[in-house]
C-alpha positions in Angstrom: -53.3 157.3 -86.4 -51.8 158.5 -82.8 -48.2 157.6 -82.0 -46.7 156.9 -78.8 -46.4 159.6 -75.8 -42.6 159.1 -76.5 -42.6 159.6 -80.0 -44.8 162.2 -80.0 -43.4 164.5 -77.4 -39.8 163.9 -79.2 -41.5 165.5 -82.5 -43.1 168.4 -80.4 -39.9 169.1 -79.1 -38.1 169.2 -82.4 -41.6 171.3 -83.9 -40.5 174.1 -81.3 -36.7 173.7 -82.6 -38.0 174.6 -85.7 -37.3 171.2 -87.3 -39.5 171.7 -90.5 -39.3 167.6 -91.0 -40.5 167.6 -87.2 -43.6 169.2 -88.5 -44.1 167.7 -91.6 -44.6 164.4 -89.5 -46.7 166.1 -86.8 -48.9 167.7 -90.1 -49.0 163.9 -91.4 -49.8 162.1 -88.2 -52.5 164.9 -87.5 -54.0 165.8 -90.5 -57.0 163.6 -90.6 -58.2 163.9 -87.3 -58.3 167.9 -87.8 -60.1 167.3 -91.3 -63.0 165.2 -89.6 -63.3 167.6 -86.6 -63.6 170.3 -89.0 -65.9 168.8 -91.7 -68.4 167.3 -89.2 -68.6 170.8 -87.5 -68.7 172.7 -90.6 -70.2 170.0 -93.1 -68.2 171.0 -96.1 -65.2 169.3 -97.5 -64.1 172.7 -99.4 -64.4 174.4 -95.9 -63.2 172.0 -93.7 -59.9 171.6 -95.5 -58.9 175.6 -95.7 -60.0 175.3 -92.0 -57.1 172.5 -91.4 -54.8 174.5 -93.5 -55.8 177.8 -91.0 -55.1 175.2 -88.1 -51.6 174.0 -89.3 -50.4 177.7 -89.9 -51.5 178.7 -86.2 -49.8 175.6 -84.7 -46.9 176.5 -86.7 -46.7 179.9 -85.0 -47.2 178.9 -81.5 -45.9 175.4 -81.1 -42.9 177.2 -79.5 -45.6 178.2 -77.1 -47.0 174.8 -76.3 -46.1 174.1 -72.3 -45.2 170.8 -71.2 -48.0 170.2 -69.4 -50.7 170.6 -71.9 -51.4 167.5 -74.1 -50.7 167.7 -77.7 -54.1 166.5 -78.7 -56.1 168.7 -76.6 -54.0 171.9 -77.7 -54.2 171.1 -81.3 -57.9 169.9 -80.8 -58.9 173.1 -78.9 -57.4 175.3 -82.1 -59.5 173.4 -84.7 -62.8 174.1 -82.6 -61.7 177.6 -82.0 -61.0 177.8 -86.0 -64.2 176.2 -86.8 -66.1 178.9 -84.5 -64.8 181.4 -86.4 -65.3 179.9 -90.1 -69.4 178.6 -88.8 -69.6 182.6 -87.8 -67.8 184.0 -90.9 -70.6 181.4 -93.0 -73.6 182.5 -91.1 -73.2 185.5 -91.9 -73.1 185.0 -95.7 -75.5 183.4 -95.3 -74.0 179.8 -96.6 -76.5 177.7 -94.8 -79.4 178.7 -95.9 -80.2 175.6 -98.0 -82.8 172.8 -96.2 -83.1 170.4 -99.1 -82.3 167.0 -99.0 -82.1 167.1 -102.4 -78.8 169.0 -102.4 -75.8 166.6 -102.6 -73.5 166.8 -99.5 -70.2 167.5 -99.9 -67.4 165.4 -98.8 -63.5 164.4 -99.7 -64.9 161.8 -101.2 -67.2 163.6 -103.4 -71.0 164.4 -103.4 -72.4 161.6 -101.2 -70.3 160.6 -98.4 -68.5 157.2 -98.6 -69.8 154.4 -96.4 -67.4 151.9 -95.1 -66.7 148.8 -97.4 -68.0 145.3 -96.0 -68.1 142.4 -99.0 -71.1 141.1 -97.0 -73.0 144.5 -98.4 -75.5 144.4 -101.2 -76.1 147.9 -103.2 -79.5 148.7 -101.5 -77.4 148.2 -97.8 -74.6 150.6 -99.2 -76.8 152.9 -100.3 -78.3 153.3 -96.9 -75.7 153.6 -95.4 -74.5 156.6 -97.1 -78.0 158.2 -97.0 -77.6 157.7 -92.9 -74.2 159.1 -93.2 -75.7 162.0 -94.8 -78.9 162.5 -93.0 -76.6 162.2 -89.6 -73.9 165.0 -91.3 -77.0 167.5 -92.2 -78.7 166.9 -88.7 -75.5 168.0 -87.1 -75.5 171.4 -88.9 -79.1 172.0 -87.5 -77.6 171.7 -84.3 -76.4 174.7 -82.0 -72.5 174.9 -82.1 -72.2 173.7 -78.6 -74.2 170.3 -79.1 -72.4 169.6 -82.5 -69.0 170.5 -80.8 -69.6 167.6 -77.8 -71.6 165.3 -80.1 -68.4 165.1 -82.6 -66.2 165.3 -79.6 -67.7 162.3 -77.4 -69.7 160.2 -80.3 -67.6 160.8 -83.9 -64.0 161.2 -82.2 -64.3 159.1 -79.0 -62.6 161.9 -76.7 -63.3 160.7 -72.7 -65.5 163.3 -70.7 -62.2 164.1 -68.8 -60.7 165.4 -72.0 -63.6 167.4 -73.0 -64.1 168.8 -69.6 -60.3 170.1 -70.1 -61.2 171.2 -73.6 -64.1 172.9 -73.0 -63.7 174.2 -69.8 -67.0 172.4 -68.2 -67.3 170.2 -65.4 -68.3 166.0 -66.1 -71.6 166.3 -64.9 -72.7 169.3 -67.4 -70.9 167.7 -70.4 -73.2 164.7 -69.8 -76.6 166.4 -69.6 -75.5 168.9 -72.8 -74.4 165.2 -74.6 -77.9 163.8 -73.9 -79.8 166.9 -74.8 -78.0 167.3 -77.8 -78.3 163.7 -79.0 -82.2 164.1 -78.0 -82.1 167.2 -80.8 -80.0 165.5 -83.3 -82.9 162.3 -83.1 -85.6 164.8 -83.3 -83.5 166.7 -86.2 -83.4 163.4 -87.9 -87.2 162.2 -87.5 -88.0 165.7 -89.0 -85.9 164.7 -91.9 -87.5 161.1 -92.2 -91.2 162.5 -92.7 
């Protein structure tokens, strides 16, 4: 849920006061978006919450840091990618993803099979589909290279513009486009694998 510029720069301010209910509320009002970021790049609920955890304790120690000029949600947004980096690379080499099956449940917050969204107009078989979409689309993303999973849940799962992610990732409009479309090429090709 985002809050107004006002609001929002008047908890930032209190945050690097050291106003622990200042950043209770900041925690609160930002929680879920740095759960999804994390869980969609790492595509474990287990992970992705220790990550968020890693990512509140960080913004706790530099929010004094935080300029003026920088937005909030770019800042705290560029911390959980930088934290998911590390936690994808720390994985990898434990070799945590070495499972293809489809047959393995994925793991969520809401338990093995990700929840679809709720419509009273859905029968059971259309519910069911939709969480076996949800799930195909989560596994196809951790085929992906880091970079295409990082702009596909940037542009297409969190609904950032190009002009934040060109400030986020440090890449002009142009190339943040034709990495997009190549990745989204990947992910269908990723997915039609997984159909046949």
């Amino acid at each position: 849920m985002k809050t107004s510029p006002r609001i929002q720069r008047e908890v930032i301010e209190s945050c690097k006061a050291g106003d622990p209910r200042a950043f209770a509320e900041m925690v609160l009002q930002s929680q879920k978006k740095v759960f999804n970021i994390a869980y969609r790049m790492l595509g474990n609920s287990e992970e992705a919450k220790d990550v968020a955890q890693e990512v509140f304790v960080s913004v706790f120690n530099s929010i004094k840091d935080l300029r003026e000029e920088i937005k909030f949600d770019s800042w705290l947004t560029q911390i959980t990618l930088n934290h998911c980096r590390n936690r994808w690379k720390y994985l990898k080499r434990r070799h945590y993803f070495n499972s293809d099956s489809l047959d393995d449940p994925a793991e969520t917050e809401d338990g093995d099979v990700p929840r679809a969204i709720y419509d009273p107009s859905d029968n059971p078989e259309t519910l069911y589909e939709k969480k076996m979409i949800q799930e195909l689309v989560q596994r196809g993303l951790q085929k992906l290279k880091e970079d295409q999973r990082e702009l596909l849940v940037l542009r297409d799962l969190q609904g950032f513009s190009y002009e934040e992610m060109g400030e986020l990732l440090g890449l002009p409009e142009g190339t943040i486009k034709s990495k997009l479309h190549r990745a989204r090429m990947d992910l269908k090709q990723v997915l039609e694998k997984f159909a046949h």
